[in-house]
VMD Tcl script that draws the C-alpha trace (Angstrom):
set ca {
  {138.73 -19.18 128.61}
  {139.82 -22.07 126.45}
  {140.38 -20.71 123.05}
  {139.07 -23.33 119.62}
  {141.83 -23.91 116.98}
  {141.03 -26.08 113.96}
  {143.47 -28.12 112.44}
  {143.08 -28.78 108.80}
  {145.32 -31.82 107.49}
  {144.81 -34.89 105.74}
  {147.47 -36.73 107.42}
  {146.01 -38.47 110.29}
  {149.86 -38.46 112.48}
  {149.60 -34.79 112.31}
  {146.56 -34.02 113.57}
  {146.77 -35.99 115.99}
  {150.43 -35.09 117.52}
  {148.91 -31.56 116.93}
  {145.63 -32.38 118.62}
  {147.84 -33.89 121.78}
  {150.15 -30.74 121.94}
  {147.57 -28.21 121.73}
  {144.73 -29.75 124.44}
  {147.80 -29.89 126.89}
  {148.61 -26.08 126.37}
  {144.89 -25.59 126.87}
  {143.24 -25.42 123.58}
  {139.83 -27.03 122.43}
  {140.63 -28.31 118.86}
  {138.87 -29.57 116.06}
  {140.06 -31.65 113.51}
  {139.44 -32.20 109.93}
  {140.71 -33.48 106.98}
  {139.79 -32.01 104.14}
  {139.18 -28.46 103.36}
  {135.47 -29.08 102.61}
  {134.76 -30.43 106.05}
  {136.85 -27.56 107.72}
  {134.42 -25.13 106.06}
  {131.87 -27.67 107.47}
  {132.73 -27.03 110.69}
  {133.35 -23.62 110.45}
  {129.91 -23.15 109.87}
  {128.97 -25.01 112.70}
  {131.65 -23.86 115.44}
  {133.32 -20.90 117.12}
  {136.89 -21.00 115.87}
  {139.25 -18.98 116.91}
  {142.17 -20.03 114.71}
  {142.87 -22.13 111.67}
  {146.22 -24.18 111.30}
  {145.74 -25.48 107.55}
  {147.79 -27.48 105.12}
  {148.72 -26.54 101.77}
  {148.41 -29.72 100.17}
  {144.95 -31.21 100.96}
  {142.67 -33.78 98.30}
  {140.01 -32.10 96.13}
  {139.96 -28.64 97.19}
  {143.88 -27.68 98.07}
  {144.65 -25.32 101.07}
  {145.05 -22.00 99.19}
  {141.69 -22.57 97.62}
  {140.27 -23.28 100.85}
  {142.18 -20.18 102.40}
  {140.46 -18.32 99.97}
  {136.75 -19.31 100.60}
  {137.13 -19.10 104.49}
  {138.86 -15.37 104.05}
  {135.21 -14.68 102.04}
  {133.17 -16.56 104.84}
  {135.24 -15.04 107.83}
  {137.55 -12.60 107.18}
  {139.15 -11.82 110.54}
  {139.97 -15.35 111.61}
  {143.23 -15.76 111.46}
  {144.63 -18.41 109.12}
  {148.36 -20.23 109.50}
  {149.13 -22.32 106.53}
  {151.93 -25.26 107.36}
  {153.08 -27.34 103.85}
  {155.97 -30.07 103.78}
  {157.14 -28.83 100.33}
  {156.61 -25.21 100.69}
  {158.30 -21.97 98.94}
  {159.32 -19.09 99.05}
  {156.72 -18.12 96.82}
  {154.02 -19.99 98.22}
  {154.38 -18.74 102.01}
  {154.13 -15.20 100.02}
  {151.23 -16.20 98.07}
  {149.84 -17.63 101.27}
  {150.23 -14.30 102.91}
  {149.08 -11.65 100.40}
  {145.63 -13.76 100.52}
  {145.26 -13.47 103.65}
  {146.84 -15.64 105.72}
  {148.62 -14.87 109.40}
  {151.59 -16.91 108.63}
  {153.32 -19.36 107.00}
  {155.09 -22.84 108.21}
  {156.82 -25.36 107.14}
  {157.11 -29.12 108.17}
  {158.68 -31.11 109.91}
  {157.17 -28.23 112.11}
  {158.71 -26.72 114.99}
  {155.85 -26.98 117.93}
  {157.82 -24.01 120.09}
  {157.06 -21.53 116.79}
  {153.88 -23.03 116.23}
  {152.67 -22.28 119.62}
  {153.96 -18.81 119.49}
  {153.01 -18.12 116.15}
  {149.76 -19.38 117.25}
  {149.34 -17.39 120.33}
  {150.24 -14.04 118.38}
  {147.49 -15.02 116.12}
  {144.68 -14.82 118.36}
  {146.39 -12.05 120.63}
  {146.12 -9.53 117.45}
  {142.59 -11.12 116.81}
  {141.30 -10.13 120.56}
  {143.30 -6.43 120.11}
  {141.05 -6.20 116.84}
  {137.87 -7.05 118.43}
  {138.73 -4.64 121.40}
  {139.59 -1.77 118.95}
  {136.39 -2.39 117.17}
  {134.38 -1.90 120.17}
  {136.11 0.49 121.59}
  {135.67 2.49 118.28}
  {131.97 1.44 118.35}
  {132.02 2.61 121.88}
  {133.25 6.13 121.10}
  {131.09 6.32 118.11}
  {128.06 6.01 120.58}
  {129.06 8.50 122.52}
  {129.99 10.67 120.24}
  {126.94 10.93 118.24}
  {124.42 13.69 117.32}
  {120.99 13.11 118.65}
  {117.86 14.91 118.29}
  {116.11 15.45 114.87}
  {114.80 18.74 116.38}
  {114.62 21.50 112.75}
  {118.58 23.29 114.18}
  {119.75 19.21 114.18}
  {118.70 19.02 110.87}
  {120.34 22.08 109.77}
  {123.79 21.24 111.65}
  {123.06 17.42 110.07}
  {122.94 18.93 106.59}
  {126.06 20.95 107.17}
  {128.06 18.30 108.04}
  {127.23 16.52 105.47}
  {128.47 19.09 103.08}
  {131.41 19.91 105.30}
  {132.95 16.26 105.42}
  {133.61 15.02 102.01}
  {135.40 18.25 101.44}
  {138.99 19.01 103.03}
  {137.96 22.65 103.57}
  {138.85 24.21 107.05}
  {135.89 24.11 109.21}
  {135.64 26.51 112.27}
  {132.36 25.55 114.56}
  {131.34 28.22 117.38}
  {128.79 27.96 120.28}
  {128.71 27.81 124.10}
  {130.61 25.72 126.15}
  {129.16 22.39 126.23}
  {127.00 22.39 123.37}
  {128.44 19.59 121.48}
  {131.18 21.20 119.16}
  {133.66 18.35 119.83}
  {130.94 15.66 118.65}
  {130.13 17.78 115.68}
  {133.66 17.30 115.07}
  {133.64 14.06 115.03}
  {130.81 13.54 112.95}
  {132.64 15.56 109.97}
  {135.60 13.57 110.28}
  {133.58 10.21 110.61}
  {131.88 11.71 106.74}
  {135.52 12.60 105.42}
  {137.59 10.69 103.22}
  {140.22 10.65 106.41}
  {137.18 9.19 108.52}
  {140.48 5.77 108.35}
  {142.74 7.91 109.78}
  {143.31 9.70 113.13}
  {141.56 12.40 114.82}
  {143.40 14.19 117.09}
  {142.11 16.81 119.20}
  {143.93 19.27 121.59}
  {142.19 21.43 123.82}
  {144.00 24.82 123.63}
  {142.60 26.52 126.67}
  {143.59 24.03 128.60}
  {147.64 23.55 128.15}
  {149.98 25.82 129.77}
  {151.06 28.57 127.31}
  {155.04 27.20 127.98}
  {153.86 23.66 126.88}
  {151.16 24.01 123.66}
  {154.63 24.65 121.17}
  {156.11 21.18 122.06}
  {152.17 19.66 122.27}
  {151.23 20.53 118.96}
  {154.95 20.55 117.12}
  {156.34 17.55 119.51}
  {159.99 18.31 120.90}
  {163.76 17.32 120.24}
  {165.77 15.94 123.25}
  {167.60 18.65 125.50}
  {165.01 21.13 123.91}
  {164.12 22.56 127.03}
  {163.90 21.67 130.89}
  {162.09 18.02 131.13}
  {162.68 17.57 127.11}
  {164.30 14.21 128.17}
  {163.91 12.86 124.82}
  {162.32 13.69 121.09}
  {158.33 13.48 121.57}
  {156.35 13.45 118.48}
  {153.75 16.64 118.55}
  {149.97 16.55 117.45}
  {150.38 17.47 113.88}
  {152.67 14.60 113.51}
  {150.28 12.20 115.34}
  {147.23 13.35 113.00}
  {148.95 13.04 109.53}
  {146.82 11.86 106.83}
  {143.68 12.43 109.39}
  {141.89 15.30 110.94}
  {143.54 17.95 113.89}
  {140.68 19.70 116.11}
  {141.98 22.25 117.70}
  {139.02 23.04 120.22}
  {138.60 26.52 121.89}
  {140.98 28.05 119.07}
  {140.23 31.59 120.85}
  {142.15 31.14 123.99}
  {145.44 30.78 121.95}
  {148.13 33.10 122.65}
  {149.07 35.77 119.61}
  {152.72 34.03 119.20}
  {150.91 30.41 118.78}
  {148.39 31.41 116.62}
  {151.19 32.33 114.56}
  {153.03 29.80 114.48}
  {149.64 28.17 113.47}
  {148.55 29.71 110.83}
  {152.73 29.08 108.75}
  {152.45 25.40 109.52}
  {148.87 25.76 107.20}
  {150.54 27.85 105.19}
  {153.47 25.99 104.57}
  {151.66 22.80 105.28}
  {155.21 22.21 107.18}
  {156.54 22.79 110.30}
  {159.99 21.92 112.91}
  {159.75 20.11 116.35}
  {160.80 22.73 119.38}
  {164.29 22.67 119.25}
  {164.42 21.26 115.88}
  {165.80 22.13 112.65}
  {164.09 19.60 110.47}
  {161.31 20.43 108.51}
  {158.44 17.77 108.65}
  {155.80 17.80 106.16}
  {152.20 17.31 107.40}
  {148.59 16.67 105.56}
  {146.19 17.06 108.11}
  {142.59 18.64 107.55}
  {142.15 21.37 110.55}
  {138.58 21.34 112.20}
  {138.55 24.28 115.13}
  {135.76 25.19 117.67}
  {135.51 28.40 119.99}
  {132.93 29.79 122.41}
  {134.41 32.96 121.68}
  {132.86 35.60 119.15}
  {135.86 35.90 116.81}
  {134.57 38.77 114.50}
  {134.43 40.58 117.88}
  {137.96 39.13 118.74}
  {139.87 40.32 115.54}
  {139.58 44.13 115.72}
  {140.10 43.68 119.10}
  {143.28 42.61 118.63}
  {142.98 38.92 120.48}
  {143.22 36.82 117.29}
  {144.78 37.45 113.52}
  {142.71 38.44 111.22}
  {144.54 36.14 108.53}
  {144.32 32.65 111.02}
  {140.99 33.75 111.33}
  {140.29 33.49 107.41}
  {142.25 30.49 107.18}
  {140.10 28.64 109.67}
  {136.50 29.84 108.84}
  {136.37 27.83 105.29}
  {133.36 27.02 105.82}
  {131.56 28.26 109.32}
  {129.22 25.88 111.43}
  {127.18 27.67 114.45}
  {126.04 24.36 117.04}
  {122.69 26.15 118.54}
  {122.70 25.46 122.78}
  {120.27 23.00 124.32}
  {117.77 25.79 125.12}
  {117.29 26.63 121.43}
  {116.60 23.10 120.71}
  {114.60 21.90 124.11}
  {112.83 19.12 121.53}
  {115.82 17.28 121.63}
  {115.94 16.55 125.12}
  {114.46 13.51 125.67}
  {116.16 11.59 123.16}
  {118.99 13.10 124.48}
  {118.41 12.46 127.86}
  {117.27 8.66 126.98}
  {120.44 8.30 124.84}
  {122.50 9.03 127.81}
  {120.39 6.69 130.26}
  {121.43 3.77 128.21}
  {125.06 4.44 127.87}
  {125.58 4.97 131.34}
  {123.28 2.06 132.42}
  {125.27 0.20 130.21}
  {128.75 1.03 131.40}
  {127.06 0.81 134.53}
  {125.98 -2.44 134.26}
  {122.14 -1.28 135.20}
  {118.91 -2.16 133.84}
  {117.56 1.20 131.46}
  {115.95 3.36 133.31}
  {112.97 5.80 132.17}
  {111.76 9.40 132.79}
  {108.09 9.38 134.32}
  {106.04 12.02 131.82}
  {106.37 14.62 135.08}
  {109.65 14.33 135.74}
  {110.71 14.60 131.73}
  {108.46 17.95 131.68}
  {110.32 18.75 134.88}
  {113.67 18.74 132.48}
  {112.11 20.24 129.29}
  {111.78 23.38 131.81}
  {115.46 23.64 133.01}
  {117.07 26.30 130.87}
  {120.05 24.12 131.06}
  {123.40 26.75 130.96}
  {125.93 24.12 130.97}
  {123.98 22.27 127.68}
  {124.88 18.58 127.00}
  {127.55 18.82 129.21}
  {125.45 19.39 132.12}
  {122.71 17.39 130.48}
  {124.75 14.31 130.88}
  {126.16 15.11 134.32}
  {122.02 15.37 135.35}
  {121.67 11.65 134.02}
  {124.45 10.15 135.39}
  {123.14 11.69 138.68}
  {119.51 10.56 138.37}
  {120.56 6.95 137.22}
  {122.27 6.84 140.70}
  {119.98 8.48 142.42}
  {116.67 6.72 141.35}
  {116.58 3.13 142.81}
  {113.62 2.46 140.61}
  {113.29 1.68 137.06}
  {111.34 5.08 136.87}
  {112.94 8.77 137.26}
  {110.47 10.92 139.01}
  {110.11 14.64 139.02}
  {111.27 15.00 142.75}
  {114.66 13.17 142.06}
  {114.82 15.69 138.99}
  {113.45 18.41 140.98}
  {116.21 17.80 143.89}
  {119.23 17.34 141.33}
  {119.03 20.64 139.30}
  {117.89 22.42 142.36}
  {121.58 20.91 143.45}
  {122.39 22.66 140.33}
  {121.82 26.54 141.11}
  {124.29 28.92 140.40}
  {126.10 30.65 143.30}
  {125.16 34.25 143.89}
  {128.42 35.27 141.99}
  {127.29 33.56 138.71}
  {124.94 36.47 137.37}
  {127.50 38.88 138.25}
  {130.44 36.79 136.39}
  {128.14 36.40 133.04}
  {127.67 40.12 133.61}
  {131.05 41.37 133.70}
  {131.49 38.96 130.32}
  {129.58 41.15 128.16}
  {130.40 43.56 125.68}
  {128.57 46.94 126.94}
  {126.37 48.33 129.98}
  {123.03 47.61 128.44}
  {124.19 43.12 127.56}
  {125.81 43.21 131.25}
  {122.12 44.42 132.71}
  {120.08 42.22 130.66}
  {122.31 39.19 131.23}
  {122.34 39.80 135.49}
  {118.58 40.38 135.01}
  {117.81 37.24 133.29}
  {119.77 35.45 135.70}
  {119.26 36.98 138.81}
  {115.18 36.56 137.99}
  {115.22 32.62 136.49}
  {117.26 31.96 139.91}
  {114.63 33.59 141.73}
  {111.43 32.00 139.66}
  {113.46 28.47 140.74}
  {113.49 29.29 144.01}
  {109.86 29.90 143.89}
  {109.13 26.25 141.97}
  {108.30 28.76 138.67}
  {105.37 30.33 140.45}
  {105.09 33.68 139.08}
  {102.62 35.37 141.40}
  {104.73 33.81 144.90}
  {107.86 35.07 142.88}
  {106.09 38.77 142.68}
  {105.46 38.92 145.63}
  {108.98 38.28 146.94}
  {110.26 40.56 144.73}
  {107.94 43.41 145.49}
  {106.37 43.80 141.86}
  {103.22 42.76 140.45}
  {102.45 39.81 138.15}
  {102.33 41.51 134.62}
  {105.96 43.01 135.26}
  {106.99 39.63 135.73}
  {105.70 37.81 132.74}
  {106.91 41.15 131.05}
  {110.61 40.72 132.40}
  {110.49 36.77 131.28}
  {109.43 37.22 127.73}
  {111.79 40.31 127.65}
  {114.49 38.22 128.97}
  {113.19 34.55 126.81}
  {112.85 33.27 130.12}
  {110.28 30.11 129.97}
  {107.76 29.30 132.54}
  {108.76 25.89 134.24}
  {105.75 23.08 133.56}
  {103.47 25.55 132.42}
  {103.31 27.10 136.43}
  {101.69 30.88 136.81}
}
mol new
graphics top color blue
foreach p $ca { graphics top sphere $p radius 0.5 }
foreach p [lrange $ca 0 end-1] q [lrange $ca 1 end] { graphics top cylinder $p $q radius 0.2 }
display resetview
């Protein structure tokens, strides 16, 4: 790709020794005279880079440095003058401009002055997008009366700096919600850095969230900077806060009280001003008499409380869910957007979808391989969550989870009889007859159990 410079200068020698030098590095130029034609052409052309001279007829280079900064404020500007200052390449600068040059000029520091011009210009277009990118993904869909809700608290949530601790199942969306506080926070310019607790090695999550001095410990090679450090200013989400051990949930809740803390195998005390946001799947008012998290770090991180409802609560929200995740993967796919035929979305308004968005997506990006039409029909659905059944060991695992006798029965119950009512395509009489009971126990167990009946099927 042949990048476009412009070359602003109302000596004729120089533009055209300039035009000469930069067509043979590969460069399309354009070339104009005064400052009024270069915004002229601006508005004509893609430009990726101005050289412009300070001392121009009429309108003079800083004024002109000036109005394209208003027109097009990420194009990079380099200002060359023969009777430049000190004071002028500063001047030049703090309004905007990449650099400043003076004549006779030096064609080796033009050209790599030049080049580092539109290098930081392409690394600020990819950073935009890439921001854009994650922005897309991460981004609350559904306008279903518990989005609303969890829209509203945000909103409350983010200008504030309180402490924000946000609890639900395991892939419900915690991690997005977030992001969406920080993105409403006055920090929403500075980092957010999240660090998933459950899944670092006790021996490591010290020297991940504090960083490390050299020699601190086996593999310490040299001084590593830790999370707090990387999120100052910004936001730190520590998600699944529950599966912390007792000894780092201590050392946890003196770095927010001290708002302070020392690198593993440190004796420097580094101040830190980041905003904590933490998530669980864990009921922490059943944790804390327990004795498997402090009461005080408890306080400290439920400011202000935020409960994200699972997909099954909220089954309303699926298809723009599910149609929000067909374009992004189409599109990082390369694919034209596929859509859900009216069976096969009723097919996954019925799922009762355990794993929530997590497994919502993973369903997508499976049917947008799967389907070689433009259209997703209820047998590709149909096939792909029946792909999807838990293993015989799952009910019994949920089971053993709970908190007393009666929860572990109703929980194996529930799922032993929605695996079986899947088996049986959600036929409730075929299902009854299987299990050696009648009809009315069985629509008796399911609205015990808030077990829904798949398309409407009896």
């Amino acid at each position: 790709m042949a990048y476009s410079v412009l070359v602003v200068d109302d000596e004729i020698n120089i533009r055209k020794t300039l035009n000469g030098v930069l067509t043979d590095e590969g460069y399309k130029v354009l070339l104009a005279e005064t400052a009024e034609k270069a915004v002229d052409v601006l508005s004509r052309s893609l430009v990726d880079a101005v050289l412009l001279d300070v001392w121009l007829p009429e309108m003079d280079g800083l004024e002109a440095l000036r109005r394209i900064r208003e027109m097009y404020p990420l194009l990079p500007v380099i200002m060359i003058s023969g009777h430049g200052t000190i004071d002028m390449a500063v001047k030049a600068v703090k309004n905007g401009a990449f650099d400043f040059i003076e004549k006779p000029i030096s064609l080796d520091k033009l050209l790599i002055t030049l080049s580092r011009a539109i290098e930081r210009e392409i690394m600020r277009s990819e950073n935009v997008e890439l921001k854009e990118r994650v922005e897309r993904k991460y981004r609350l869909v559904g306008e279903s009366a518990a989005m609303r809700k969890l829209r509203g608290e945000i909103a409350a949530a983010g200008p504030t700096n309180a402490s924000v601790l946000i609890s639900g199942e395991n892939g419900s969306g915690k991690e997005i919600v977030a992001r969406e506080i920080h993105r409403h926070s006055r920090r929403a310019g500075k980092p957010f850095i999240a660090v998933n607790c459950a899944a670092i090695p006790e021996e490591l999550i010290e020297s991940e969230l504090f960083g490390h001095e050299r020699g601190a410990f086996t593999g310490a090679v040299g001084k590593r900077r830790g999370r707090f450090e990387m999120a100052d200013g910004g936001t730190l989400f520590l998600d699944e806060v529950g599966d912390m051990s007792p000894r780092t949930q201590a050392k946890i809740l003196r770095v927010l009280e001290e708002r302070a803390f020392e690198r593993v195998g440190g004796g420097e005390k580094i101040r830190t001003d980041v905003r904590i946001l933490a998530a669980t799947n864990r009921n922490l008012p059943k944790e804390v008499p327990a004795g498997r998290f402090r009461e005080d770090l408890y306080f400290r991180l439920n400011v202000f409380p935020i409960f994200v409802p699972a997909l099954r609560d909220r089954k309303e929200d699926i298809p723009p869910i599910a149609s929000h995740f067909i374009e992004e993967i189409c599109r990082e796919q390369g694919k034209e957007t596929k859509k859900f035929s009216g069976e096969a979305m009723q097919r996954m308004l019925a799922h009762s979808w355990p794993g929530n968005i997590r497994e919502l997506r993973n369903v997508v990006e499976r049917l947008v391989i799967l389907s070689m039409e433009q259209r997703i029909e209820e047998d590709t659905v149909r096939r792909v969550l029946a792909a999807d059944l838990p293993s015989p060991e799952a009910p019994l695992a949920q089971a053993f989870d709970e908190e007393n006798f009666r929860e572990a029965t109703l929980a194996f119950e529930k799922a032993y009889l929605e695996r079986k009512l899947r088996e049986n395509d959600f036929n409730v009489s075929r299902t009854a007859e299987r299990l050696g009971l009648d009809r009315t126990s069985i629509h008796r167990k399911m609205k015990q159990l808030g077990i829904a009946a798949e398309g409407g099927r009896r």
